[in-house]
C-alpha positions as CSV (number, residue, x, y, z in Angstrom):
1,X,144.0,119.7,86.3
2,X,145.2,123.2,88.5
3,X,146.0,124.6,84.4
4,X,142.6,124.1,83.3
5,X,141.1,125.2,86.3
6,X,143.2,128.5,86.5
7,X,142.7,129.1,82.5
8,X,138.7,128.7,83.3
9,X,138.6,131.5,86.0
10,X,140.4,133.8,84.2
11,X,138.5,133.6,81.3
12,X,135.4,134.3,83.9
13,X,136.6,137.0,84.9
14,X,137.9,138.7,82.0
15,X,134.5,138.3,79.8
16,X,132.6,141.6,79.9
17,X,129.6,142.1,82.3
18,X,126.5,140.6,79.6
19,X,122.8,142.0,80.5
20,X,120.3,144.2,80.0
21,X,119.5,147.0,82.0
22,X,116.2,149.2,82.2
23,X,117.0,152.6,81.4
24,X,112.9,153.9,81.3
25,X,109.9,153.0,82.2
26,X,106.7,154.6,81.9
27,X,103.3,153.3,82.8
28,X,99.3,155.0,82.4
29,X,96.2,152.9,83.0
30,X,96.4,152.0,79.0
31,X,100.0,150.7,78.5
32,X,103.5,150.6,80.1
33,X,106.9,151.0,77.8
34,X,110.2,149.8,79.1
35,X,113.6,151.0,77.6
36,X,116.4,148.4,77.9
37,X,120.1,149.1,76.8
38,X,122.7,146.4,76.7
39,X,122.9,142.8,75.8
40,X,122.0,139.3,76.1
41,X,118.4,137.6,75.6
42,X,116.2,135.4,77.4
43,X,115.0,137.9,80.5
44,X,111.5,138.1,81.2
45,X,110.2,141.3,83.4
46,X,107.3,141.0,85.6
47,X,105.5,144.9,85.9
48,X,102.7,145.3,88.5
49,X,100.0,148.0,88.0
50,X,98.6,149.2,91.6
51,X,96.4,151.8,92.9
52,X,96.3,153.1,96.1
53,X,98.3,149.7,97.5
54,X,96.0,147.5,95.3
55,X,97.5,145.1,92.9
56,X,95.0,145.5,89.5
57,X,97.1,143.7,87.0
58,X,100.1,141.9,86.8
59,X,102.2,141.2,83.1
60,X,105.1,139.7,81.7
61,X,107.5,141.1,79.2
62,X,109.9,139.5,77.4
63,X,113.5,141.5,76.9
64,X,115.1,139.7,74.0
65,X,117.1,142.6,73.3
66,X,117.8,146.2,73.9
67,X,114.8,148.8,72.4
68,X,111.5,149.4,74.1
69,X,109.1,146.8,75.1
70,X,105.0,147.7,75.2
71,X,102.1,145.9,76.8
72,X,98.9,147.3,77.3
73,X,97.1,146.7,80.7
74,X,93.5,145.4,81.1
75,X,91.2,148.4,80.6
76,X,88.2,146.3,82.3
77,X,89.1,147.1,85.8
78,X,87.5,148.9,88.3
79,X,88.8,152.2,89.9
């Protein structure tokens, strides 16, 4: 049971480091881009647009691989 145990950790620790990482992000009051690099799947980003302290919108982007992600923020709001 020790073998398999040992065998298991080392092939934790050995794996490369999986993920994506955001490398850019740029925002106006029409849209918002974000650059991941990297790999894996399955990450959501939550991206806030404020103005002077106040929360306007809030939106969820999926990051199902590397590349550049686009949403487009709410142009209904008051400034």
């Amino acid at each position: 049971m020790k073998s398999v145990f040992f065998l298991l950790m080392a092939f934790l620790l050995f794996q490369p480091a999986l993920g994506l990482e955001i490398v850019d992000i740029y925002s106006d009051p029409r849209s918002c881009d974000v650059t991941a690099e990297g790999t894996g799947k399955g990450y959501l980003l939550s991206v806030d647009l404020f103005t002077f302290g106040k929360l306007l919108q809030s939106r969820t982007l999926a990051l199902d691989h590397p590349g550049t992600g686009v949403l487009r923020w709410d142009a209904t709001y008051d400034h």
